[in-house]
C-alpha positions in Angstrom: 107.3 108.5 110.7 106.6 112.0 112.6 104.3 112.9 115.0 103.3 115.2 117.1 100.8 115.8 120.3 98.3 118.5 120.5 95.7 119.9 123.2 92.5 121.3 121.8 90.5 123.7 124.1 88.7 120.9 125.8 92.0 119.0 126.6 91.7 116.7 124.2 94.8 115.4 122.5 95.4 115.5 118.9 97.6 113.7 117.2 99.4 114.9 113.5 101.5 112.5 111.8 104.0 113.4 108.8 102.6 112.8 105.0 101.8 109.2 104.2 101.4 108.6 107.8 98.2 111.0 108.1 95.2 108.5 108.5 97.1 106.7 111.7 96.7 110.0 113.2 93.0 110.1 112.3 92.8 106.8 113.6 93.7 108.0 117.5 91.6 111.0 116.5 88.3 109.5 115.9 88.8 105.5 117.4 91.0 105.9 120.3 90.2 109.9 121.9 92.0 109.1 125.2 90.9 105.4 125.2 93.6 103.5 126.7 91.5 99.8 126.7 92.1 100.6 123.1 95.4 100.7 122.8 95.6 97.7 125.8 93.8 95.5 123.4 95.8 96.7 120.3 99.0 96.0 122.0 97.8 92.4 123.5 97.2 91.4 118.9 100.7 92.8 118.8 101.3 90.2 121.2 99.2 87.6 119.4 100.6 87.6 116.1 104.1 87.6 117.2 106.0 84.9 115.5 102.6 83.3 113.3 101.3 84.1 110.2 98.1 85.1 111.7 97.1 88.7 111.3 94.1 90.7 113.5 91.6 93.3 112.7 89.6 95.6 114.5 86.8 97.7 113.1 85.9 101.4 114.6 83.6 103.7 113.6 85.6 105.8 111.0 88.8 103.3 110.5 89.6 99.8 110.8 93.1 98.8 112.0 94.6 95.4 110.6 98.0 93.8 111.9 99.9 91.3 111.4 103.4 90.1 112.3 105.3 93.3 110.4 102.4 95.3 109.3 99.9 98.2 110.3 97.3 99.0 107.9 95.1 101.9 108.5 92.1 102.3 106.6 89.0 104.5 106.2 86.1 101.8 106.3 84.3 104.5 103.6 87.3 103.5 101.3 85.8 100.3 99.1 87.0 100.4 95.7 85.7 97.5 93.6 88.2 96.0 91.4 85.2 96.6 88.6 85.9 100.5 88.9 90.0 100.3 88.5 91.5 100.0 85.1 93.5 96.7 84.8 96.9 97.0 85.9 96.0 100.3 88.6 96.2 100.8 92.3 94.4 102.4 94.6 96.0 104.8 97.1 94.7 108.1 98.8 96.7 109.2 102.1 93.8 110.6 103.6 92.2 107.4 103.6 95.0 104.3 103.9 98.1 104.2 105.4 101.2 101.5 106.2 103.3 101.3 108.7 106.2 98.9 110.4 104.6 97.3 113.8 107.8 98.1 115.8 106.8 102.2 114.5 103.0 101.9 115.4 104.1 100.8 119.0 106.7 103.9 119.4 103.4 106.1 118.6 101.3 104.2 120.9 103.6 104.7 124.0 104.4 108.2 123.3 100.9 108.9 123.4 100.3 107.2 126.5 103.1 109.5 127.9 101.6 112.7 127.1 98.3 111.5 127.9 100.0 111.2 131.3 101.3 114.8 131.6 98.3 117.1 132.5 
């Protein structure tokens, strides 16, 4: 999983993450914008789940983050297929709109952007 950090006119840091990966980068776009409570509190269910089969979910304004022991999922709350619309037997996948990733990866992103968040 690539990534890269980006400064917008306003200072703002943007994040672009490699194909597949493209909605985790949205997600710091539009849900975290420089908000390290965010990632505090993201890192703390990290902690959480460790070692149980529990799993924990947090719902923004554009995306909704779940995680679990192994797991990342990324997912544009507009995204709600119901199984009524899907031919039997087919899946659902847009990578604008959902994306997977290992835990141990998701943290690596989350402390390098903290890090250049740091560098003014």
């Amino acid at each position: 999983m690539d990534y890269e950090f980006l400064r917008d006119i306003t200072g703002m840091v943007k994040v672009r993450m490699s194909m597949g990966h493209e909605v985790v980068g949205h997600w710091f776009n539009e849900e975290v914008k420089g908000n390290l409570a965010l990632l505090d509190e993201v890192e703390q269910a990290v902690l959480s789940v460790k070692g149980s089969e529990r799993q924990w979910q947090r719902a923004g304004h554009e995306y909704t983050l779940w995680l679990d022991e192994e797991e990342v999922i990324v997912r544009a709350n507009q995204l709600e297929i119901s199984g009524d619309e899907m031919e039997e037997g087919m899946s659902y996948y847009d990578e604008e709109s959902l994306s997977f990733c290992g835990v141990e990866d998701f943290l690596q992103v989350v402390h390098a952007y903290r890090e250049f968040l740091q560098q003014r």
